[in-house]
N, C-alpha and C positions, 0 to 999 in steps of 0.2 A: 402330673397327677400322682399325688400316693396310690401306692397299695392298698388293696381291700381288705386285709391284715390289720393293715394301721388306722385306718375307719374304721374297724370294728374294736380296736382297743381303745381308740380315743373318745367312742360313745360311751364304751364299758365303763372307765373312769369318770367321763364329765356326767351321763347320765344315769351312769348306773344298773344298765340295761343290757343284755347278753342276746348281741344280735346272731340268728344264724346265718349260714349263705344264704340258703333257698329264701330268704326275706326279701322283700320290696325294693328297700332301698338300698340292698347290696347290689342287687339284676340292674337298678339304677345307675348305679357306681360302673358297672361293666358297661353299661352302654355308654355315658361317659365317656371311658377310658377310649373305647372302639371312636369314639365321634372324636377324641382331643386327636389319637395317634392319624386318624384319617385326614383330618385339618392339619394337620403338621405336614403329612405325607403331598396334599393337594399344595399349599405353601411351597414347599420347598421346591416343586414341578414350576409351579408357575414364577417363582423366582430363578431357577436353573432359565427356564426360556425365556426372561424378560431380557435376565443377564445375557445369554446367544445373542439375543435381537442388538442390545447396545452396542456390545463387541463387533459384532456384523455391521452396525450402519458406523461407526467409529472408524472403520477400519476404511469402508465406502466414502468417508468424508475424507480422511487422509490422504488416502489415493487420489481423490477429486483436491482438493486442496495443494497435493505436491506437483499435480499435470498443470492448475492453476499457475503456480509457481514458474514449472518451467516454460511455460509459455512467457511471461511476462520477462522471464531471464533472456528467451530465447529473442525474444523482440528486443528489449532491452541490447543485446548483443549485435544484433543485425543493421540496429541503430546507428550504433558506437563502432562498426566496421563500415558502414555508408559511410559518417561523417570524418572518418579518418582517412579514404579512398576519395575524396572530394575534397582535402584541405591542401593537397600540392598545386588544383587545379584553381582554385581559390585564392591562394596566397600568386600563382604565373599570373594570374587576372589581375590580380590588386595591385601586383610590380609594373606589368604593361601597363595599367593605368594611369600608375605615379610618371613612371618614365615619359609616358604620352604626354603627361601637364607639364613634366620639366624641361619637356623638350620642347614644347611652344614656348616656353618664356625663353631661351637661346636666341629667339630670333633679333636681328634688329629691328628696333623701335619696340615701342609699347607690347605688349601682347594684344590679342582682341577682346575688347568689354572692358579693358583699362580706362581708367576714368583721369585723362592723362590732359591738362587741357596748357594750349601753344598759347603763349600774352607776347605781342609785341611790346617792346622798351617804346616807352611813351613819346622820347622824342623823336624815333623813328618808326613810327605806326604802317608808314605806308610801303616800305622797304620789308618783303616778307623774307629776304634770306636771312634778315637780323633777326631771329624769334629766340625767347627763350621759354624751353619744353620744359618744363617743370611737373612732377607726378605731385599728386596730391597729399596733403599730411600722411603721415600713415594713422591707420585706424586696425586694431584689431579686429581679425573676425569673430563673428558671433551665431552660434549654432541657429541662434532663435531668426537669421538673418533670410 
Protein backbone atom coordinates (compact mmCIF):
# COMPACT_ATOMS: atom_id res chain seq x y z
CA UNK A 1 0.00 0.00 0.00
CA UNK A 2 1.41 3.68 -0.67
CA UNK A 3 1.94 6.20 1.77
CA UNK A 4 -0.49 8.52 3.12
CA UNK A 5 1.70 11.33 1.69
CA UNK A 6 1.09 9.96 -1.87
CA UNK A 7 -3.01 9.68 -1.28
CA UNK A 8 -2.94 12.97 -0.30
CA UNK A 9 -1.16 14.31 -3.44
CA UNK A 10 -2.57 12.16 -5.78
CA UNK A 11 -6.36 13.65 -4.61
CA UNK A 12 -4.66 17.15 -4.68
CA UNK A 13 -3.91 16.77 -8.30
CA UNK A 14 -6.76 14.46 -9.73
CA UNK A 15 -9.42 16.25 -7.43
CA UNK A 16 -8.26 19.11 -6.69
CA UNK A 17 -8.91 19.04 -3.21
CA UNK A 18 -6.31 19.50 -0.08
CA UNK A 19 -6.89 16.78 2.19
CA UNK A 20 -5.73 17.08 5.86
CA UNK A 21 -4.65 14.12 8.18
CA UNK A 22 -7.17 14.47 10.73
CA UNK A 23 -9.78 13.62 7.64
CA UNK A 24 -11.83 10.56 7.28
CA UNK A 25 -10.42 9.00 4.64
CA UNK A 26 -6.74 9.49 5.76
CA UNK A 27 -7.78 7.59 9.49
CA UNK A 28 -9.19 5.16 6.60
CA UNK A 29 -6.04 4.75 4.82
CA UNK A 30 -4.17 3.99 8.21
CA UNK A 31 -6.54 1.50 9.12
CA UNK A 32 -5.84 -0.08 5.94
CA UNK A 33 -2.37 0.09 6.12
CA UNK A 34 -2.52 -1.73 10.00
CA UNK A 35 -5.15 -4.55 8.30
CA UNK A 36 -2.78 -5.03 4.76
CA UNK A 37 0.61 -5.15 7.20
CA UNK A 38 -1.35 -7.67 9.71
CA UNK A 39 -2.58 -9.95 6.78
CA UNK A 40 0.79 -10.14 5.51
CA UNK A 41 2.22 -10.78 9.01
CA UNK A 42 -0.81 -13.75 9.65
CA UNK A 43 0.19 -15.15 5.82
CA UNK A 44 3.51 -15.51 6.21
CA UNK A 45 2.99 -17.36 9.99
CA UNK A 46 0.70 -19.67 8.54
CA UNK A 47 2.86 -20.27 5.53
CA UNK A 48 6.17 -20.63 7.70
CA UNK A 49 3.99 -23.52 9.58
CA UNK A 50 2.35 -25.30 6.56
CA UNK A 51 5.87 -25.19 5.20
CA UNK A 52 7.26 -27.12 8.91
CA UNK A 53 4.28 -29.46 8.66
CA UNK A 54 5.47 -30.60 4.73
CA UNK A 55 9.06 -30.77 5.59
CA UNK A 56 8.21 -32.94 8.77
CA UNK A 57 5.80 -35.43 7.01
CA UNK A 58 8.35 -35.47 3.89
CA UNK A 59 10.92 -36.27 5.74
CA UNK A 60 8.40 -39.14 7.88
CA UNK A 61 7.69 -40.60 4.44
CA UNK A 62 11.41 -40.91 3.45
CA UNK A 63 12.39 -42.55 6.51
CA UNK A 64 9.17 -44.80 5.98
CA UNK A 65 9.94 -45.36 2.45
CA UNK A 66 13.91 -46.14 2.94
CA UNK A 67 13.04 -48.93 5.96
CA UNK A 68 10.43 -50.08 3.10
CA UNK A 69 13.27 -50.39 0.80
CA UNK A 70 15.46 -52.27 3.09
CA UNK A 71 13.19 -54.57 3.98
CA UNK A 72 12.33 -55.63 0.58
CA UNK A 73 16.53 -55.53 -0.09
CA UNK A 74 16.89 -57.41 2.90
CA UNK A 75 14.45 -60.36 1.88
CA UNK A 76 15.45 -60.03 -1.41
CA UNK A 77 18.98 -60.99 -0.14
CA UNK A 78 18.10 -63.71 2.24
CA UNK A 79 16.32 -65.20 -0.67
CA UNK A 80 19.27 -65.27 -3.03
CA UNK A 81 21.50 -66.72 0.01
CA UNK A 82 18.83 -69.65 0.56
CA UNK A 83 18.84 -70.46 -3.07
CA UNK A 84 22.46 -70.23 -3.42
CA UNK A 85 23.15 -72.67 0.01
CA UNK A 86 20.52 -75.17 -1.67
CA UNK A 87 22.02 -75.42 -5.25
CA UNK A 88 25.09 -77.80 -4.32
CA UNK A 89 22.38 -79.95 -2.54
CA UNK A 90 20.20 -79.85 -5.72
CA UNK A 91 22.54 -80.35 -8.47
CA UNK A 92 24.12 -83.93 -5.64
CA UNK A 93 20.18 -84.83 -5.98
CA UNK A 94 19.91 -84.31 -9.86
CA UNK A 95 23.49 -86.24 -10.36
CA UNK A 96 22.34 -89.24 -8.04
CA UNK A 97 19.41 -89.34 -9.98
CA UNK A 98 20.99 -89.36 -13.43
CA UNK A 99 23.55 -91.94 -12.22
CA UNK A 100 20.52 -94.00 -10.56
CA UNK A 101 18.63 -94.22 -14.35
CA UNK A 102 22.09 -94.90 -16.05
CA UNK A 103 22.78 -97.36 -13.99
CA UNK A 104 19.69 -99.50 -14.50
CA UNK A 105 20.04 -99.48 -18.13
CA UNK A 106 23.77 -101.28 -17.54
CA UNK A 107 22.09 -104.22 -16.62
CA UNK A 108 21.47 -107.24 -18.98
CA UNK A 109 18.57 -107.39 -20.97
CA UNK A 110 15.93 -104.82 -21.43
CA UNK A 111 15.59 -102.26 -18.49
CA UNK A 112 12.07 -102.52 -16.60
CA UNK A 113 8.94 -100.71 -18.54
CA UNK A 114 11.00 -101.43 -21.79
CA UNK A 115 8.49 -102.02 -24.43
CA UNK A 116 11.01 -104.85 -25.75
CA UNK A 117 8.94 -107.57 -27.32
CA UNK A 118 10.74 -111.50 -28.15
CA UNK A 119 9.10 -112.98 -32.05
CA UNK A 120 10.04 -116.38 -32.76
CA UNK A 121 11.51 -117.07 -36.65
CA UNK A 122 8.30 -118.34 -38.06
CA UNK A 123 9.76 -121.59 -39.14
CA UNK A 124 10.81 -122.35 -35.71
CA UNK A 125 7.98 -121.01 -33.47
CA UNK A 126 8.05 -123.69 -31.17
CA UNK A 127 11.84 -124.03 -30.34
CA UNK A 128 12.08 -121.00 -27.75
CA UNK A 129 15.96 -120.70 -27.48
CA UNK A 130 15.71 -119.61 -31.20
CA UNK A 131 13.94 -116.13 -30.44
CA UNK A 132 14.83 -112.90 -31.82
CA UNK A 133 14.71 -109.83 -29.24
CA UNK A 134 14.24 -107.05 -31.05
CA UNK A 135 13.57 -103.35 -29.03
CA UNK A 136 11.04 -101.34 -30.82
CA UNK A 137 11.49 -98.55 -33.56
CA UNK A 138 12.89 -95.84 -31.62
CA UNK A 139 10.59 -92.90 -31.09
CA UNK A 140 11.41 -89.73 -29.49
CA UNK A 141 10.31 -88.71 -26.29
CA UNK A 142 7.81 -86.04 -25.75
CA UNK A 143 7.37 -83.86 -22.75
CA UNK A 144 3.40 -83.87 -23.46
CA UNK A 145 3.95 -87.85 -22.89
Amino acid sequence: MDSLEEYIALIARENHVILNRKDSICILHTILAKFERDLLESQKKILDDFSGKIETLCLELDLAEKARSEKALSFARSSAEQLMKSIPTTMKATVEEASFKTAGTNRSGPPEGSDVRCRPYPAQSLDRRKRSCSPEPFKPLSVFD
